[in-house]
C-alpha positions in Angstrom: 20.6 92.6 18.6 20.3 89.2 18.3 22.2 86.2 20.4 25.2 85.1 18.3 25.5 89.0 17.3 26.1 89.7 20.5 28.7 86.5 21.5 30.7 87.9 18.5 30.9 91.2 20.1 31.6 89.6 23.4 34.4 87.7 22.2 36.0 91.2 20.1 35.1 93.3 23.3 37.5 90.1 25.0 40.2 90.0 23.0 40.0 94.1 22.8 40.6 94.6 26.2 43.4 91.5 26.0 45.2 93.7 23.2 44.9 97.3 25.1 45.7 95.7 28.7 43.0 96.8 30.3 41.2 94.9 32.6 37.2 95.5 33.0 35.1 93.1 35.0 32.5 90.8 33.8 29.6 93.8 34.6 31.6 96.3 32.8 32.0 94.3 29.9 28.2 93.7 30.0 27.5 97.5 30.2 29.8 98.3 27.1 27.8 95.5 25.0 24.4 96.9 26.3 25.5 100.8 25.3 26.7 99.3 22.2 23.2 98.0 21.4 21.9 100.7 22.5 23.4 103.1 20.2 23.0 101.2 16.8 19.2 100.6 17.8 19.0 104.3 18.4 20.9 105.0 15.2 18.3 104.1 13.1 16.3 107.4 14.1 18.5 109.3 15.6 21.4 109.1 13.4 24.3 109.4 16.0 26.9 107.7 13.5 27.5 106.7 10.0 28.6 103.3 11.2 25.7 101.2 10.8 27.5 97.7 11.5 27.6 96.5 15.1 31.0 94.7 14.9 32.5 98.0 12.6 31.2 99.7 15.5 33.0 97.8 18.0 36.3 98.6 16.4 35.3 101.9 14.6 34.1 103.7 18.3 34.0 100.9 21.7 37.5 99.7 21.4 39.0 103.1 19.7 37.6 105.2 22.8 38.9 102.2 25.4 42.1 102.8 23.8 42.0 106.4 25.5 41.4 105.1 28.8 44.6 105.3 30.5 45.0 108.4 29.2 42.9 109.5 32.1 44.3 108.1 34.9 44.5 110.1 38.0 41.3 112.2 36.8 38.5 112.3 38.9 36.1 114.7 37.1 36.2 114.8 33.3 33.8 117.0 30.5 33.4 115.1 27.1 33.2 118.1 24.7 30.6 117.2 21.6 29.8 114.3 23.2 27.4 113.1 20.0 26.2 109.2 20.8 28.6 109.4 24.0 32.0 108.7 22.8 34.4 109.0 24.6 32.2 109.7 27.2 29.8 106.9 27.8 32.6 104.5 27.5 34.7 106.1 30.0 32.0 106.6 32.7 32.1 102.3 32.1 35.4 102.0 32.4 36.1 104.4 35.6 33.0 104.3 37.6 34.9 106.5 40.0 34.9 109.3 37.9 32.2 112.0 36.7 31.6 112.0 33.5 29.6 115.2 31.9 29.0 115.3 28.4 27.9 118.2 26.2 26.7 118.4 23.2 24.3 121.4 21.4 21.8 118.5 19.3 19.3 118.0 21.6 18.5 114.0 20.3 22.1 113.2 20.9 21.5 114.4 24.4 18.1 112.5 24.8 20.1 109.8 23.9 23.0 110.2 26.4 20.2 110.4 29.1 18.9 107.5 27.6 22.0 105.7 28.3 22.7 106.7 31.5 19.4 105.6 33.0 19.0 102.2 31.1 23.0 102.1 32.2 22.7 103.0 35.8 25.7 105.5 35.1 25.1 107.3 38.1 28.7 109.4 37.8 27.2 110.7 34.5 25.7 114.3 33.6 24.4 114.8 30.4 24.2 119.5 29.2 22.4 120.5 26.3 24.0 123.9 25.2 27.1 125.3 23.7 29.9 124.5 25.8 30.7 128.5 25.6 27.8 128.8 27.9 28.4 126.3 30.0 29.1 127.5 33.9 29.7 125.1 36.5 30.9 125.6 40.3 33.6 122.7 40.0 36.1 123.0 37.1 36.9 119.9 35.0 40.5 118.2 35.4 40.6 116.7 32.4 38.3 118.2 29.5 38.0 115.9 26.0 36.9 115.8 22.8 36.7 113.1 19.8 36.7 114.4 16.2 34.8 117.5 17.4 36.6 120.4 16.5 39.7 122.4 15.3 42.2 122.2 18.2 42.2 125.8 18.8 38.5 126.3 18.4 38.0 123.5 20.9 40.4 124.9 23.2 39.1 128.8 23.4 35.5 127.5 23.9 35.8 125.3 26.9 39.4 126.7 28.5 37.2 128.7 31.0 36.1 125.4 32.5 39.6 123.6 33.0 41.0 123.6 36.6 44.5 125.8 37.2 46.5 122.7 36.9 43.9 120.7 34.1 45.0 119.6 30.4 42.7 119.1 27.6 43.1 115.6 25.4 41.8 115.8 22.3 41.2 112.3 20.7 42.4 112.8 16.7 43.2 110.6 13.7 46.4 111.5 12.1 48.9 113.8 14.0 47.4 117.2 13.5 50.4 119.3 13.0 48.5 122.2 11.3 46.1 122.2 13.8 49.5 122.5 16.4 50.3 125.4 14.6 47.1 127.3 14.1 46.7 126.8 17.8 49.8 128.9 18.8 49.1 131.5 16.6 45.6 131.8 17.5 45.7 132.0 21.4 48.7 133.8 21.5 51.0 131.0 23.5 48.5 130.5 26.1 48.6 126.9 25.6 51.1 124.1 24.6 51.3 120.7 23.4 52.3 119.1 26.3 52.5 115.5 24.1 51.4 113.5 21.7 50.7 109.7 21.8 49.7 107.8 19.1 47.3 104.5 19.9 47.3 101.2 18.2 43.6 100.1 18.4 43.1 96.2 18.1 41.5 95.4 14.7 42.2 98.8 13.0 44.6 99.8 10.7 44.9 103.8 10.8 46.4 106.4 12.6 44.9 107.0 16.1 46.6 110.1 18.4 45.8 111.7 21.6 46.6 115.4 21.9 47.6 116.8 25.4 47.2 120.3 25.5 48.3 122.3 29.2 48.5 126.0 29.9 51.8 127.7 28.9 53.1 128.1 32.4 52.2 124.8 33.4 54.2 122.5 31.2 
């Protein structure tokens, strides 16, 4: 990525973080910009998005994921569900180094990549699975368990529910308000789980629908 490419995406990454609130330190910034270049030089073989532009991507994927960050306060251990080139997951274990961070995804070059990522990153609250999250055992449940444009809310939900704590929510990252997906999610698992809220998100420098799904057992909410 070459210099002034990279001042550009310095200066978007800026005045993203100015239009979300969020405040991220000088290093943080740094790492974003070096995942960023990390994941369109790795695109070229790997394939890990259909946006090819660095700036697009800044909007299209840093910026939308940052967007979800506060979203996640008060987590302190979070799984990224389909993880693909690490979004939201990459740019979460960035933006809240005191949280783990696992990602999962079943592709193992999208996982090479991850693991890429995290030791070129020195992400060390990150852990990268390759498997179906069905399969997936662990001796800590997740808190918080997340997904962007991954699946159907309900499919995402019956997969991965065995790993969410007692008290956990899932928050699904979506582009328009799924409403069928709401209802399909009802009627499948039986009014298990609710739809505790839904937020939409206004994501400097893009103009379409952005929504985060929270999604808590029936009980619970």
């Amino acid at each position: 990525m070459a210099l002034f490419e990279r001042a550009t995406l310095a200066q978007l990454l800026k005045d993203g973080l100015t239009g979300l609130q969020l405040d991220l330190s000088e290093a943080q910034q740094d790492q974003l910009l070096d995942y960023l270049a990390l994941l369109h030089k790795w695109n070229h073989v790997y394939n890990l998005t259909s946006v090819r532009d660095p700036v697009q991507m800044m909007t299209l994927h840093l910026l939308d994921s940052l967007a979800a960050v506060p979203a996640f306060a008060g987590a302190s251990n979070v799984l990224d569900v389909g993880a693909g080139g690490g979004l939201p997951g990459i740019v979460l274990a960035i933006a809240r180094p005191d949280m783990k961070v696992s990602m999962i995804d079943t592709v193992h070059k999208k996982t090479a990549f991850l693991t890429q990522v995290k030791v070129e990153l020195g992400l060390a609250n990150v852990t990268v699975y390759t498997k179906k999250v069905q399969d997936l055992q662990v001796k800590q449940p997740f808190d918080v368990i997340t997904s962007r444009a991954f699946a159907d809310l309900s499919d995402f939900i019956e997969w991965s529910q065995h790993l969410l704590a007692e008290v956990g929510r899932f928050i699904a990252l979506k582009g328009t308000a799924p409403q069928d997906e709401r209802e399909r999610l009802q009627e499948r698992l039986q009014g298990d789980w609710k739809v505790q809220d839904l937020q939409a998100l206004q994501v400097p420098g893009l103009d379409a629908e952005r929504h985060l799904v929270f999604v808590q057992r029936a009980e619970i909410v």
